[in-house]
N, C-alpha and C positions, 0 to 999 in steps of 0.2 A: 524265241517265244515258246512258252508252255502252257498246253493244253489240258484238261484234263475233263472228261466225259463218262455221266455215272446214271445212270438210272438209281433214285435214291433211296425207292419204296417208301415215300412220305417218311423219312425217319424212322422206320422201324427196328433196325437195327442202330438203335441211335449215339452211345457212346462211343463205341468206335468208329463211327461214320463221322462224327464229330470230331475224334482223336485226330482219323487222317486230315479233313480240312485242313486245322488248326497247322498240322508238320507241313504241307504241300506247299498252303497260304504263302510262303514268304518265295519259293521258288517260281511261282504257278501266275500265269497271264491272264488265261479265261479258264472257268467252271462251267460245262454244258450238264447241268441236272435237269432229270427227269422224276415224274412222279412227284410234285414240290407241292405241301398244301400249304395256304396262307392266311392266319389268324392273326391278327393283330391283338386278340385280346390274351395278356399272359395267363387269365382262371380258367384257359382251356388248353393246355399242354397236351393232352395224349391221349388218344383215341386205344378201347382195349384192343383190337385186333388189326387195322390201319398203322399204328405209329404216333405221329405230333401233329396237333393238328395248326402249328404253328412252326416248322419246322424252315419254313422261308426265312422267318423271322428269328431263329434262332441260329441259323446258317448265317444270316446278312451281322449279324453282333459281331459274330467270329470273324468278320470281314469288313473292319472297318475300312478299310482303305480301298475299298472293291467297288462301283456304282452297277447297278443291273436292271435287265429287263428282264419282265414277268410276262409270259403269256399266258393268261386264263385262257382253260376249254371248258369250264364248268363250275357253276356255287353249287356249293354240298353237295360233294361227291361221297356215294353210300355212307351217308351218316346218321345220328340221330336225330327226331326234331326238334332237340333243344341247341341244337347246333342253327337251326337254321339262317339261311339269310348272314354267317358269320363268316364261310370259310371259304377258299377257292380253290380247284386242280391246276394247274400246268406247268411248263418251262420254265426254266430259270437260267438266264446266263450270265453270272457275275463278270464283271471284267476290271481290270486294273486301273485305277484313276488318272496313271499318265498315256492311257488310249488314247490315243485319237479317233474316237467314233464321232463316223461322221454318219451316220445314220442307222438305225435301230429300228424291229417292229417283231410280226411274225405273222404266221398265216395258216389256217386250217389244211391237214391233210387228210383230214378223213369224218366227214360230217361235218356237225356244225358247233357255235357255240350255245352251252344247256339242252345238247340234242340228248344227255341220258334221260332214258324214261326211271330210274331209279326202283328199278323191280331185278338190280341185278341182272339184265340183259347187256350184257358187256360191248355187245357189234351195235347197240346205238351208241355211247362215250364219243363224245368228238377228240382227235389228237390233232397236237401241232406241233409248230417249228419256228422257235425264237431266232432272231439273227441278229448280227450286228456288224456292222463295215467297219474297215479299219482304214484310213486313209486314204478314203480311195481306192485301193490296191486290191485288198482281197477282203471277202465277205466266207463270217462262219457262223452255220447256221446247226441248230440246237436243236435235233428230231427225237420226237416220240411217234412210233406208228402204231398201226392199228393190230390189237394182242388179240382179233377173233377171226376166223377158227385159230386155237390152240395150237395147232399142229406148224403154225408157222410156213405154211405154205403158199404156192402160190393163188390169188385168187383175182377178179374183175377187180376187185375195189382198190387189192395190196397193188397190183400191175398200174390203175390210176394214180395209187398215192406216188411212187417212184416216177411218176412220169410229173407228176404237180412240181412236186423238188425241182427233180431236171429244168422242166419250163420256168421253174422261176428263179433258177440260179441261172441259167441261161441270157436273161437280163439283168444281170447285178456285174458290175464290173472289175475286172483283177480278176485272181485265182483265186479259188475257192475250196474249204474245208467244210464237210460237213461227218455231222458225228452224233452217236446216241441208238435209242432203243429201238429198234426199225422191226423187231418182231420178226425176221426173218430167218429160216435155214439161210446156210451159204450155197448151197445147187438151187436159185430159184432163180424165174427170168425176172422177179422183181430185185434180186440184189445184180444179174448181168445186165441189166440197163443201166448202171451207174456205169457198170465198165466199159460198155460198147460208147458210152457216151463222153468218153476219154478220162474217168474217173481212175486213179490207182485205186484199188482196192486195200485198204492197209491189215486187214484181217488176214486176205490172199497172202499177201506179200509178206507178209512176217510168221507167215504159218504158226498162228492163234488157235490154238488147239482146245479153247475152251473159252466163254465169255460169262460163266454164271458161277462157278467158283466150285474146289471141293468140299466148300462143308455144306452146302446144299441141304444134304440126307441129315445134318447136325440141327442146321438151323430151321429149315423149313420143311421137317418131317413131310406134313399134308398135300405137297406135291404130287408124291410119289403115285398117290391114289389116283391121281387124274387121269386119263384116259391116252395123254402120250408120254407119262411118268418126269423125269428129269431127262431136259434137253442141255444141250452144251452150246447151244448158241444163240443171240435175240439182236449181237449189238457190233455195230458197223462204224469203220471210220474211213471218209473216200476225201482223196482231195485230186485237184487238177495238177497236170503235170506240173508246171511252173513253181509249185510247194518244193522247199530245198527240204524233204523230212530229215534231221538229223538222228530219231528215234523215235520208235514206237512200242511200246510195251502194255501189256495186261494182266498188273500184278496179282495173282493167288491171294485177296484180301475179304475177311468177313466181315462188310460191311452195309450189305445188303443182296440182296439176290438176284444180283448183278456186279461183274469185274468195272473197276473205274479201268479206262481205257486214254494209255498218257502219253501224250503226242509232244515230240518238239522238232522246232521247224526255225531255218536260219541258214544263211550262209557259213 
């Protein structure tokens, strides 16, 4: 089975973000995106400084043969008001139509649902975590965490959300992958709680020397300015021992500002 895990920036880098789906598509099990907005209506394509604002809906075309769960954290996330009441933030985990999902859902890690105050105060944003079971066996679960403070460190709330995960893959049964934008350094005690808690670390373990790409400085000049410049890391992929990983990689791709991170797992 093949995995693949991408914080997607709503589409903003959107042809080649598209490109890759389309090639991966016919190899590829499940898609764990993040940052996913969903417009149903096609006379609102693309937001100026966001991306698409229908970018779910233009990802699910490309994937006819894919069924998915959507977790909404929010309607009209920093938009205009003629958008309103149209669009929604969250998860997206496509998965391949001969699954066997035997159950699906997600669940808040950091806030709540419509908890942004929409004054661009970022630490209200509620984030979550789509999941879906596969036989029984093992459950893979689809995180976005919490991106405030900036510095991606540890904090009360980041130390909560890594402990929510834990506890609630804790009762899910089979072995377990989880993976996506967790907004983390790798030296925090919010990313060594997955390990203490018998997680591989698959970032550790394949010594992932970067997880945000090098055209960074190309694509997303306006980084730079922020207050901890361009970081190399945000995005995590942990599974329980009992995963046979047969490869992990995190290809150098410019397709949004984040590495897609591509897991295969199998005897």
């Amino acid at each position: 089975m093949k995995l693949i895990s991408l914080n997607a920036l709503c589409g903003h880098v959107f042809e080649p973000l598209m490109g890759f789906i389309v090639r991966e598509a016919p190899t590829t099990d499940v898609f764990c995106f993040q940052e996913m907005l969903s417009n149903p209506r096609n006379d609102l394509p693309a937001l100026p400084y966001m991306g698409r604002a229908n970018v779910l809906e233009e990802i699910a075309r490309r994937l006819p043969e894919f069924a998915m769960e959507f977790f909404a954290t929010q309607d009209d996330y920093d938009i205009e008001p003629a958008y309103s009441g149209q669009m929604r933030l969250g998860n997206a985990t496509f998965y391949r139509d001969g699954l066997n999902v035997t159950d699906r859902g997600g669940f808040f890690v950091y806030n709540g649902y419509n908890s942004y105050d929409g004054q661009k105060h970022y630490e209200t944003l509620g984030h979550g975590a789509a999941f879906i079971t596969v036989d029984e066996t093992f459950t893979i679960v689809n995180v976005h965490g919490n991106s405030q403070p900036a510095d991606k460190l540890d904090t009360t709330k980041r130390l909560a959300q890594s402990r929510t995960i834990i506890d609630f893959l804790a009762g899910r049964p089979g072995e377990k992958i989880v993976m996506g934008d967790f907004n983390l350094m790798p030296d925090t005690e919010s990313v060594r709680m997955f390990e203490r808690a018998g997680f591989r670390n698959l970032i550790r373990d394949f010594k992932i020397a970067n997880t945000r790409g090098s055209k960074m400085r190309e694509l997303f000049p306006e980084y730079e300015h922020g207050p901890y410049g361009f970081q190399d890391f945000a995005d995590y992929a942990f599974v329980t021992p009992g995963v046979a990983v047969r490869s992990f990689e995190v290809p150098d791709l410019p397709i949004s500002d984040h590495l897609p991170m591509i897991l295969e797992i199998g005897a």
